[in-house]
N, C-alpha and C positions, 0 to 999 in steps of 0.2 A: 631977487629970486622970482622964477617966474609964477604963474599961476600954476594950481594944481587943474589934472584933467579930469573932471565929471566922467562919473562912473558910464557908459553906456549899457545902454538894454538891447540884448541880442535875441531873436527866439530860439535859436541854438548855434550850437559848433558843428561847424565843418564835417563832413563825413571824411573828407580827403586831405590827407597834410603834405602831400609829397603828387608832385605830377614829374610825368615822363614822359619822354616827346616818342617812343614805340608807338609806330602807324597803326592804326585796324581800323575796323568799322566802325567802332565806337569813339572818331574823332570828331571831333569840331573845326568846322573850313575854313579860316580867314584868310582873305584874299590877300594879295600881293600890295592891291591898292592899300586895303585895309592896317594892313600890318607896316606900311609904310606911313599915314596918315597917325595911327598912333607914336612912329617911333618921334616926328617929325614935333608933334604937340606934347606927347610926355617925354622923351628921352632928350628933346634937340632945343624944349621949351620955347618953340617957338609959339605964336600966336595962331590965331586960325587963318588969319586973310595970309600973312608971312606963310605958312605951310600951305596954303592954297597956291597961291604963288608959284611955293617951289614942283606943285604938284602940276602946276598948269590947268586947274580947276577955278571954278569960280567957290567960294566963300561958303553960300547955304551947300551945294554941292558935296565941297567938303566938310561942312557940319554934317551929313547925314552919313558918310563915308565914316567917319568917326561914331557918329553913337550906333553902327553897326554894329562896328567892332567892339566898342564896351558891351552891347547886348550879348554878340558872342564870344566875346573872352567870359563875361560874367554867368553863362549859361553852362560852357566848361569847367569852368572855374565850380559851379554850383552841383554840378553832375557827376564833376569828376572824371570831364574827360580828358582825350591827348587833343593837344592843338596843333592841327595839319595849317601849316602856309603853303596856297597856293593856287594857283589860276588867278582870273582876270583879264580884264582890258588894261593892260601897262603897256608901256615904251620904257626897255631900261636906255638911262641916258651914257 
């Protein structure tokens, strides 16, 4: 049996339990690059240098490309906004 999980200390809950992707003003931008770099290191588990790689970037490059995007998914995420994908300097392959 495995371990039990320690209580965590939060200072509060959520104002928002439900997000909807409805456009307006009050979105949050993440780029194309951005949204590709996350899917590439959380969805595809790949590594950084392997998802640099497939990005055709170098390594810190995409380390910084990445903690963008957790600043603003976690910014939306905290606000309560809609998250717009879109723009950038890409090349689709």
């Amino acid at each position: 049996m495995g371990r039990h999980t320690q209580q965590r200390k939060v200072k509060k809950t959520p104002d928002n339990f439900y997000f909807k992707a409805t456009i307006d003003n009050n979105s949050a931008i993440l780029t194309i690059g951005e949204f590709e770099a996350l899917r590439l290191k959380h969805y595809l588990n790949l590594n950084q240098k392997e998802s640099a790689q497939e990005m055709g970037i170098s390594q810190p490059t995409f380390s910084r490309i990445l903690e963008q995007a957790h600043k603003t998914l976690t910014k939306a995420l905290v606000e309560g906004k809609k998250i717009k994908v879109y723009g950038g300097n890409v090349e689709v392959k």
